[in-house]
N, C-alpha and C positions, 0 to 999 in steps of 0.2 A: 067256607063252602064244604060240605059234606064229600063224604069219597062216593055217596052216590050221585050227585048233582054235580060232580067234579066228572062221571065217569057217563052221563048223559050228557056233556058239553062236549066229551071228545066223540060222542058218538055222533055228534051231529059234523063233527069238522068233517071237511071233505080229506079224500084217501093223503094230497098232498099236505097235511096241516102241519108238516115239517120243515117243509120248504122243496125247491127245487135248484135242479144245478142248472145253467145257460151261460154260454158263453158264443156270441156269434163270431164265427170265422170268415165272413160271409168271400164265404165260397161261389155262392150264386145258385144252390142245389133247391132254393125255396123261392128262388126267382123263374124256376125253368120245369118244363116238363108239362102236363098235360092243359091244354088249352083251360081257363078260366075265367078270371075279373079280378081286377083290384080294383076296387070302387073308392072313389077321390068325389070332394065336395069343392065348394073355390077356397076352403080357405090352404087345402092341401094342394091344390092346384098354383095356387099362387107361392107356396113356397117351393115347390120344383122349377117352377120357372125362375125363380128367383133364384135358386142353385144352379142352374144351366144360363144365368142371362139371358133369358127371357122373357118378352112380354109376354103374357098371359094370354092374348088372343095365340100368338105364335106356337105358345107351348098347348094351347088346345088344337090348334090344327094341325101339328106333328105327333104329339101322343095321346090323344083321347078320342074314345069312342063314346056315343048315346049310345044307350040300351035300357028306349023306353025312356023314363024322366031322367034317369040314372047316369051318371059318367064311369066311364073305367079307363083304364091304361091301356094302349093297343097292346099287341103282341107279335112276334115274328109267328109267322105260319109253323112252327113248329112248339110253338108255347112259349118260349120264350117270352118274358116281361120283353116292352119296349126300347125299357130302361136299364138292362144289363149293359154290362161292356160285352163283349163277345170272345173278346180277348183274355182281359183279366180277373173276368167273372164276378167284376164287381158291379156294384149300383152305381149309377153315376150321378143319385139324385139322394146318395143317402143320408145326409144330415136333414134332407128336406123330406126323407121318406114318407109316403105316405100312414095314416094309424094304423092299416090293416097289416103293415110290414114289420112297425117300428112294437106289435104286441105279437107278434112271434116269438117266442111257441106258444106261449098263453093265451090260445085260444080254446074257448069253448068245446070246441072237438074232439083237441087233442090233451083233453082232460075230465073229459066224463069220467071214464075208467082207467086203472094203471097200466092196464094193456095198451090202452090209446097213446099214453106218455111213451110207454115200450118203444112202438109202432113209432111215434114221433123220432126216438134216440135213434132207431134201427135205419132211416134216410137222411137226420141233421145231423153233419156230425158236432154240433156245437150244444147240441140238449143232453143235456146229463152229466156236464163236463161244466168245470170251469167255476164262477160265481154260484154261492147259494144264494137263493131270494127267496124271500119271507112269504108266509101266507098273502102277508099283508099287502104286499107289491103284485104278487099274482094273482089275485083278485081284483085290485086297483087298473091292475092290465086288462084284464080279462074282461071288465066292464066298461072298459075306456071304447071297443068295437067287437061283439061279437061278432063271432065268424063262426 
């Protein structure tokens, strides 16, 4: 490959083609705070219940809302996930996490631009830190659910 055809291939990577650092502490800081959705399908639905001992009807009519065709996770009236502890700020369904949780921070959003990445490090404190991942992995994430 020529050093011009070498120098148009990097011009097409996106700003991260070096990778990123992630490392979740999970604190709870991405579970909490302003009202939203995390949208669950059954097959996600069935492994939270199956992480709590749950049947599946049970764990729909404790943590999920319709919205329209759509499922989401309830929330405490103050934003908080359904699913946090309260106490210990953790998940209490996180090996069964839902996709939209389990591709944080490689979301679409938070990687159009590297101000957005910024923005991400400056409230997680687990992005920026910790584990590199490859282009290859944050794009395999990123297209596994955008958000």
């Amino acid at each position: 490959m020529s050093r011009k055809e070498e120098s148009k291939t990097k011009d097409k990577q996106p700003w991260y083609a070096d990778g990123l650092q992630f490392e979740c502490t999970q604190c709870g800081d991405c579970c909490s705070g302003e009202p939203g959705f995390v949208w669950v399908d059954k097959d996600e639905i069935a492994a939270m219940a199956k992480e709590l001992d749950l049947s599946v009807k049970k764990f729909e009519q404790q943590y999920i809302r319709k919205v329209g065709k759509d499922k989401s996770l309830t929330e405490y009236d103050d934003g908080d996930c359904i699913l946090l502890d309260r106490k210990t700020r953790k998940c209490t369904v996180y090996g069964g996490r839902p996709t939209q949780c389990r591709t944080w921070p490689f979301w679409d959003s938070n990687l159009k631009k590297k101000k957005d990445w910024k923005e991400t490090c400056a409230v997680c404190p687990g992005a920026g830190k910790g584990k590199l991942y490859s282009l290859d992995h944050i794009e395999k994430t990123r297209k596994e659910k955008s958000v």
